[in-house]
N, C-alpha and C positions, 0 to 999 in steps of 0.2 A: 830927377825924382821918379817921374815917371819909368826912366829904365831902370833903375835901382826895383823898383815893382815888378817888373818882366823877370830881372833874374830871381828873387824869388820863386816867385811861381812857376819858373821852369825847374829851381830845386827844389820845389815840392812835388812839379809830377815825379822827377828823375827817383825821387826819393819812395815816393809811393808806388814807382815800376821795378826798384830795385828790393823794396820789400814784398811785393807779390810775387815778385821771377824765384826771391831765398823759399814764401813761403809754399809753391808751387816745388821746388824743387825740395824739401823736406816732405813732402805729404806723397810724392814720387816715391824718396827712398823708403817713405814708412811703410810701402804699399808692396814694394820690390821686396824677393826672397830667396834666399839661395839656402837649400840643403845639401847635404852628404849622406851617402847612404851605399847597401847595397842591395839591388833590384830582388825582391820575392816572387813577384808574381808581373805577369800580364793577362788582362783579358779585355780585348778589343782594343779601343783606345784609350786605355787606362790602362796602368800601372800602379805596383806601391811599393817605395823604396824605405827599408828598414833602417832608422835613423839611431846613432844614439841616444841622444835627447829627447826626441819627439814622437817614437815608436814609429809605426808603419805610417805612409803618407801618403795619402792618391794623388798619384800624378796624372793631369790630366793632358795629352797627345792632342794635338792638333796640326793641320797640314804648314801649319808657320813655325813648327816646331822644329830647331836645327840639334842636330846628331854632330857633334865634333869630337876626332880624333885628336886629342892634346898631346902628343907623344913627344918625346923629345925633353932638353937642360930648358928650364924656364916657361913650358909648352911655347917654345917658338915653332916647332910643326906642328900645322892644323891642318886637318885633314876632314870637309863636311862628309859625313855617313847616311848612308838610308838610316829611318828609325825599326828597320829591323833586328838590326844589331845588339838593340836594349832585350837580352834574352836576361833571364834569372840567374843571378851569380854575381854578375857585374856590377861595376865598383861604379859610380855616377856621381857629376855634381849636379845639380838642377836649381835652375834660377828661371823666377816666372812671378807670376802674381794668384794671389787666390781669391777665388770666386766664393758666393753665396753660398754652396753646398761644402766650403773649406776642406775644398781641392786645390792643389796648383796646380795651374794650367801652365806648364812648360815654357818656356818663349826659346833657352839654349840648356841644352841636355851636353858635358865634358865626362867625356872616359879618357883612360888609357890604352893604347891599341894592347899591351903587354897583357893586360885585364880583361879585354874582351877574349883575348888567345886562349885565358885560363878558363874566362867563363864556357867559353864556346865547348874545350875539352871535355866542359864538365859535364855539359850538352850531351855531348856524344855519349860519353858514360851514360848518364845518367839515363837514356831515353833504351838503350839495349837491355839496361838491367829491370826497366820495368815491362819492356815490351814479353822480356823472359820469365817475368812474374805474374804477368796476366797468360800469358801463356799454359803456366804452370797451373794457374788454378783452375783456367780451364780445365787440360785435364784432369786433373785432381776432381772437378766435378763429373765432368765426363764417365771418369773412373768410378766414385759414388753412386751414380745414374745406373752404369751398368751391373754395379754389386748389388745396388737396389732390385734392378730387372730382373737379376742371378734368384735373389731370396725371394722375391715373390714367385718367380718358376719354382723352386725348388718346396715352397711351402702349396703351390698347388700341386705339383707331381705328389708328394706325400700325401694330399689331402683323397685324392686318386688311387695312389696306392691303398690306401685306406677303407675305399671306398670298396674296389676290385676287390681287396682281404674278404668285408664283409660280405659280398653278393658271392665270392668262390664259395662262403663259407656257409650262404645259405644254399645254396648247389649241393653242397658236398650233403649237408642234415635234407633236402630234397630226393638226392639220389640215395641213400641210406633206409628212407622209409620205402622209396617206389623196391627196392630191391628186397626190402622185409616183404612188403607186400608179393611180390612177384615169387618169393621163396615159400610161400602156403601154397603155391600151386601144385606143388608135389603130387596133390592126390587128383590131379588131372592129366587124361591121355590126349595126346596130340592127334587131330583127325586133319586139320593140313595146313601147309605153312607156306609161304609167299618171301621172298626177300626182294624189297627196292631200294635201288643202286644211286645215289645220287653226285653229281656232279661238286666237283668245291667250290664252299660259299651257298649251290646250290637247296632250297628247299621246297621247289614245285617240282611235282611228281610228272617224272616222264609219263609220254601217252604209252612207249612201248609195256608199261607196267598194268595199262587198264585192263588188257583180257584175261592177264592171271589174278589179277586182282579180282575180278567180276566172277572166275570161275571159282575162286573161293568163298564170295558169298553163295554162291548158287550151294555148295556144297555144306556150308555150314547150316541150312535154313534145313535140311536132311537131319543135322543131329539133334536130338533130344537133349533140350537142356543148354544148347551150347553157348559161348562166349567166345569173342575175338580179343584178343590178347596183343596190342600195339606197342614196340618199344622201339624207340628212335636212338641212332648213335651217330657219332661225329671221330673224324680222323684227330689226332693229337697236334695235327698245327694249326697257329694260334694261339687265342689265350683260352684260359678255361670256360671266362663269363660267356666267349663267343659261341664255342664250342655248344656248351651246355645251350645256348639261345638255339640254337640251328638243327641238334638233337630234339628239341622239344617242337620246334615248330614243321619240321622233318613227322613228327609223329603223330602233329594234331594234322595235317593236309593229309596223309594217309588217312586216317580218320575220316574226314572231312568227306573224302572221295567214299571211304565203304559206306556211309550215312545218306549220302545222295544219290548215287551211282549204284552202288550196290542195295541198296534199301536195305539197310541193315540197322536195326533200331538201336538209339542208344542205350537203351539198356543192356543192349546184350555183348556192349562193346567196356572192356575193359579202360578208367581212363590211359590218356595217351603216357607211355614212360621216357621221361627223357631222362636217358643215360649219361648223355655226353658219352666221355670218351673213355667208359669205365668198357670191362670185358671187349678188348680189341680181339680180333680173329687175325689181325694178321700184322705185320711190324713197319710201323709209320717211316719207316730211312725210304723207304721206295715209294713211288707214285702210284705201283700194283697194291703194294699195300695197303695205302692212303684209300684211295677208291674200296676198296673193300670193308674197310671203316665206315665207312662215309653210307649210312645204312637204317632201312626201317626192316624190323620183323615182324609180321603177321602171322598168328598161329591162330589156328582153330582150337578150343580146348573141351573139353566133357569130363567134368567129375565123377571118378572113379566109382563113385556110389551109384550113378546114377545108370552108369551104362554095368553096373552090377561086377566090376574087377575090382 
């Protein structure tokens, strides 16, 4: 009796080890996964392999994770791979289990070496024709950049030109009146006249110019009535705005000197005329020429009434 009791109980554990080993072994395969797919993307250690069934999949890489070459009738050649080989293109099976965040985590990653051959080409291709695309737009922006720089130079050069137009053009209505003005003088005789020479660019009066200058005031304080008559000119190289600036300022230092220098009171001094480069005396191709341009005139003057002609 009593062993009749023994076997029993030992088919009852046998029986309660063989239903926990089935039901361990079901909750195993429930848990085990294998996809098909081909690889989209990688970044870092993760992947996601594009599935029929189940869309994209993140695969999750880990260092227990084996890369096998299944090449070959039946995959009887296997071949373990780095996992760098899983590039984008490639054909993959993946078997692993999924985590919390329903990923799979890899455990055996199966290609075919034939597939990875293709992927890899594509590799190739594929990485020239965007390195030649980003390239491209580069330029392309580069190019923009510069047409950009182009049109902004080009709208302030006009804004310039423009500018330049106007101030010539108040020059030109400047020298117009000083020469209306200067043409009433007709009824006045010339008692003496001074010419100074100036340098180019130049518009401070040489010393060698102060003792004829000085003997012209001395001489003009003699006439009854008199006036000193200043007209500054400038050689024709350059531009006009400059010209015209160098003429005028050429005619007010003249000035400047018969007022201090000469005691010659303003009133008796006509303002200063800046010509610029109007009435040349002699032709700008030469550098004899130029210098001779480059000029104030002093005149003494007395109104014809006054000295009775």
């Amino acid at each position: 009796m009593r062993g009749s009791m023994k076997e029993t109980r030992i088919a009852r554990i046998s029986f309660f080890a063989a239903s926990l080993a089935a039901i361990l072994l079901l909750a195993g395969t429930a848990v085990a996964q294998s996809i098909q797919g081909v690889i989209n993307g990688r970044n870092g250690a993760t992947m996601t392999v594009q599935t029929q069934d189940m869309g994209n999949v993140v695969v999750v890489l880990t260092p227990d994770t084996v890369a096998e070459d299944v090449s070959g009738l039946f995959h009887a050649r296997k071949k373990q791979m780095g996992l760098t080989v899983l590039v984008p293109g490639l054909q993959v099976q993946v078997q692993g289990n999924y985590n919390a965040q329903n990923q799979l985590v890899a455990s055996t990653i199966k290609f075919n070496g034939k597939n990875l051959q293709a992927a890899t080409d594509i590799q190739a291709g594929v990485a020239p024709v965007e390195q030649q695309t980003q390239q491209q737009q580069q330029e392309l922006a580069q190019q923009q950049a510069k047409l950009q720089q182009q049109q902004a130079q080009l709208t302030a050069e006009q804004q310039q030109q423009a500018a330049d137009e106007a101030k010539i053009a108040a020059n030109k209505a400047a020298i117009a009146a000083v020469n209306k003005r200067f043409g009433e003088l007709g009824e006045y005789n010339i008692w003496d006249e001074v010419t100074v020479y100036f340098g180019n660019g130049k518009v401070a009066v040489d010393p060698q110019y102060n003792a004829p200058l000085l003997a012209l005031c001395q001489k003009a304080v003699t006439v009854t009535g008199y006036v000193i008559q200043v007209k500054g000119y400038a050689s024709a190289v350059g531009s006009a705005a400059l010209n015209q600036q160098l003429s005028q300022e050429r005619a007010a230092n003249v000035t400047e000197f018969l007022e201090q220098q000469g005691q010659i009171p303003l009133t008796n001094i006509l303002a200063p005329g800046a010509m610029g480069t109007s009435r040349q005396v002699a032709p700008d191709t030469t550098s004899e020429g130029q210098a001779e341009n480059r000029r104030v005139v002093v005149r003494v003057l007395q109104n014809k009434g006054i000295a009775g002609t």
